[in-house]
C-alpha positions in Angstrom: -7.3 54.6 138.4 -4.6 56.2 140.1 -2.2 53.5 141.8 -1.4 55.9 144.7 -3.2 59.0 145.8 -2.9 60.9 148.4 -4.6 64.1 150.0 -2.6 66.3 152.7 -1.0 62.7 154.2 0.8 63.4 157.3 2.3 62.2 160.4 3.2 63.2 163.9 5.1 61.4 166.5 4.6 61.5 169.9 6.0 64.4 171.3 5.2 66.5 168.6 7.4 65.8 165.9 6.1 66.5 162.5 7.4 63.7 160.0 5.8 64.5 157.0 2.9 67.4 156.8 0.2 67.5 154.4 1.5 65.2 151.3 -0.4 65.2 148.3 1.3 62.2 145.6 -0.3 60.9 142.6 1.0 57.8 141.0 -0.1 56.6 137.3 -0.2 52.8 136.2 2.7 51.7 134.5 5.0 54.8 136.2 8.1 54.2 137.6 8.4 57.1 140.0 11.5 57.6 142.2 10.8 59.6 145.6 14.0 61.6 146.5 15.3 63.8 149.8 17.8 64.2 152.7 17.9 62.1 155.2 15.4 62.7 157.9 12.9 64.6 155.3 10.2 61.7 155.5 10.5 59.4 152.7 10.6 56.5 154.9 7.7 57.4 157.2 5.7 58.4 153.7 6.9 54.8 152.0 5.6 53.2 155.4 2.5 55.2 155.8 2.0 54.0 152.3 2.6 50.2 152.6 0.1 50.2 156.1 3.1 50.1 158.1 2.2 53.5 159.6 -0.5 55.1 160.5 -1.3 58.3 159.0 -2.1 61.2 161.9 -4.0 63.5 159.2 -4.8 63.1 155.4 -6.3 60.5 153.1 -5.0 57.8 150.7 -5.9 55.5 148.2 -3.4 52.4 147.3 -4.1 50.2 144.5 -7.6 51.9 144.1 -8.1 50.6 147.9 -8.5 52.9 150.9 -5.4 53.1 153.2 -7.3 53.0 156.6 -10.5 51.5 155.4 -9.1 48.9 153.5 -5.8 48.1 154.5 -5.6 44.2 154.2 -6.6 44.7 150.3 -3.8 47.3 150.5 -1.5 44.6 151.5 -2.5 42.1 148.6 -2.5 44.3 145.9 1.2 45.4 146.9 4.9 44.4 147.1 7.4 46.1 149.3 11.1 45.4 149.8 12.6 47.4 152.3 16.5 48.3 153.0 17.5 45.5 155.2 16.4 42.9 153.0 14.8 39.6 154.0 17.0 37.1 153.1 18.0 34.3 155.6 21.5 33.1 154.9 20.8 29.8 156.3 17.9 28.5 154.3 17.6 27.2 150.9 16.2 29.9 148.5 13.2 27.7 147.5 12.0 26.3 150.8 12.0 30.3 151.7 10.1 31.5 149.0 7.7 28.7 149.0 6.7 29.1 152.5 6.4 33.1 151.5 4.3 32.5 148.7 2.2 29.9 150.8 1.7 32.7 153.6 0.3 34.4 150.9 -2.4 32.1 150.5 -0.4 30.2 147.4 -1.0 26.1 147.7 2.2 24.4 147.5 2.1 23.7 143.9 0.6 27.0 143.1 3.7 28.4 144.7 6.2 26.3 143.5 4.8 27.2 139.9 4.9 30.8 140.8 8.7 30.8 142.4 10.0 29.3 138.9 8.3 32.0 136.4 9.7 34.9 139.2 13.4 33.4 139.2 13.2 33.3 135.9 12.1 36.6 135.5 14.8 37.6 137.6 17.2 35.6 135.9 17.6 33.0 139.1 17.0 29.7 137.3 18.2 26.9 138.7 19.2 28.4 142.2 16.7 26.9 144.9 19.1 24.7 146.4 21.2 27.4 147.2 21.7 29.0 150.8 20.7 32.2 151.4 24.4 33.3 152.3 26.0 31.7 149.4 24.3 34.3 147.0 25.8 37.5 146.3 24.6 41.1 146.8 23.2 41.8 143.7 21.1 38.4 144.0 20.1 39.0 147.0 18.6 41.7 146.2 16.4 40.4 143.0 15.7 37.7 145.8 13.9 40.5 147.7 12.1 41.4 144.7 11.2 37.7 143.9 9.5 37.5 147.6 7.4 40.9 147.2 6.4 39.6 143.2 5.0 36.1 144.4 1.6 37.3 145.0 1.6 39.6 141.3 1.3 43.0 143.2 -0.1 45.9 140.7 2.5 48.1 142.9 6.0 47.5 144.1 7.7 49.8 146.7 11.1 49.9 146.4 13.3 51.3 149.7 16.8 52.1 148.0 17.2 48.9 146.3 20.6 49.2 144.9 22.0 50.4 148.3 25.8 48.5 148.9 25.6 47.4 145.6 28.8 47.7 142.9 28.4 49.4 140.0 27.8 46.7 137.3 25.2 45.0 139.8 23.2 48.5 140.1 22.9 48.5 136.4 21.4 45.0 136.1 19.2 45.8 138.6 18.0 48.5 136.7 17.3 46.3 133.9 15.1 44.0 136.0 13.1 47.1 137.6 12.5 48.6 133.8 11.3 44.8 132.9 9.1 44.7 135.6 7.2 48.1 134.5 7.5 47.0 130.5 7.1 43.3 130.3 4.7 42.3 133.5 3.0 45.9 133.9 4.5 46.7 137.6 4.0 49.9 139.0 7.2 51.0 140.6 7.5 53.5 143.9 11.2 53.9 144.8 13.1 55.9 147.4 17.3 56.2 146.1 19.9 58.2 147.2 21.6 58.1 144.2 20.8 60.7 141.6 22.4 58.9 138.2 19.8 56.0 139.3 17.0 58.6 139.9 17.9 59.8 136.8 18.4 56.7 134.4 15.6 55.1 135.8 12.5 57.3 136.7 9.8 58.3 134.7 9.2 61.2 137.5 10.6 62.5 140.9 9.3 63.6 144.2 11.8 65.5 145.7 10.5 65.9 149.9 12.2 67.8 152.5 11.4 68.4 155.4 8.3 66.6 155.9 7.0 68.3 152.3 7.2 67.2 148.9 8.8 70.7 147.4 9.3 69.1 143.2 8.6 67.4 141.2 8.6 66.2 137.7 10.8 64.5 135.3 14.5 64.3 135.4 15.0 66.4 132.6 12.8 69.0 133.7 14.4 69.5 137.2 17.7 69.4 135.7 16.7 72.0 132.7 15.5 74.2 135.7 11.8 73.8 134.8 11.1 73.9 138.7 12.1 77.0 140.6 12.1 75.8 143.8 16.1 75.8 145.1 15.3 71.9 146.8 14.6 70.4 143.3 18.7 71.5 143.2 19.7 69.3 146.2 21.5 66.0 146.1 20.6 64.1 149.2 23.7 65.3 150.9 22.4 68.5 151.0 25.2 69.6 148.4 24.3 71.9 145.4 23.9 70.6 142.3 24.6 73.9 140.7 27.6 74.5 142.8 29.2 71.2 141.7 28.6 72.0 138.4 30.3 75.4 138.9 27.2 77.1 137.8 
């Protein structure tokens, strides 16, 4: 079973403005795939057409093996999403937040409490309920995002540019916890980045979109040896050339 697929997905804003147009995406269990492009080509609007956010204008889509407009409450359970902003209040103790998260996922209090110690431990966050929100810095934070979208054991995590803000040696370790996810609890992993080493260090595959179209893909060697001829697959997200920068 495919854990996304897609058929000519799009999306058109009032007023006419095409967002993404005819977006065909196939995701294999146990991938971590990272979904690259300029700002403005339509990751986002894909990533929240994908996570029922959105409503599609035009296409079909599967999710989990459930259907995206058909389904979409199944969609939901079978799926975590962490988005850019992050969802952690500074003024509440981290376990009182994740335990009323997990119980709004249906989780009975001790079911949840269970469930908030084998995911801080996971993320290495023993021992840190008592702690406020605020008090925490950004790189916990952020695998405090990922604890609140892994409470409900999602087959598929979306990712919106996780390691955004973060210093150097905090993007690494994040890394580590986003490969453990896929090899040790058998996550799916569906990221947008804007950076390319992290695209590169960490994706099994890429989906490179612009303007509303996915224009490569394939593995990070493979775009880099040139195995796609498509000039986009040479792009950084600032729109400079990769082969320019590399004098090429």
């Amino acid at each position: 079973m495919k854990l996304i697929k897609t058929a000519d997905l799009g999306k058109i804003y009032k007023g006419g403005v095409e967002a993404v147009r005819s977006v065909n995406i196939s995701v294999e269990p146990g991938e971590i795939v990272g979904f690259l492009g300029p700002n403005g080509a339509g990751k986002t609007t894909t990533m929240r057409m994908l996570t029922t956010l959105l409503r599609p204008t035009s296409g079909t889509a599967t999710v989990a093996g459930h259907d995206l407009l058909g389904d979409p409450r199944q969609v939901r359970r079978s799926i975590g999403y962490v988005s850019q902003s992050g969802a952690v209040d500074p003024t509440v103790p981290l376990g009182d937040e994740l335990e009323l998260q997990g119980m709004l996922y249906g989780l009975s209090r001790s079911d949840a409490r269970a469930r908030i110690a084998q995911v801080l431990a996971m993320l290495d966050l023993e021992g840190m309920e008592s702690r406020l929100g605020g008090a925490l810095s950004g790189g916990q934070r952020r695998r405090v995002d990922i604890a609140f979208a892994l409470l409900h054991q999602p087959v598929l995590l979306f990712l919106d540019e996780p390691t955004t803000g973060l210093d150097p040696q905090s993007r690494a370790n994040l890394w580590d916890h986003i490969r453990s996810l896929r090899d040790e609890q058998g996550v799916t992993v569906f990221l947008t980045t804007h950076y390319l080493d992290e695209a590169d260090a960490l994706c099994d595959r890429l989906l490179i979109i612009d303007h509303g179209e996915i224009v490569a893909e394939g593995t990070p060697a493979e775009l880099k040896a040139g195995g796609r001829t498509l000039d986009a697959a040479f792009l950084d997200i600032t729109g400079r050339s990769l082969r320019e920068e590399a004098g090429v």
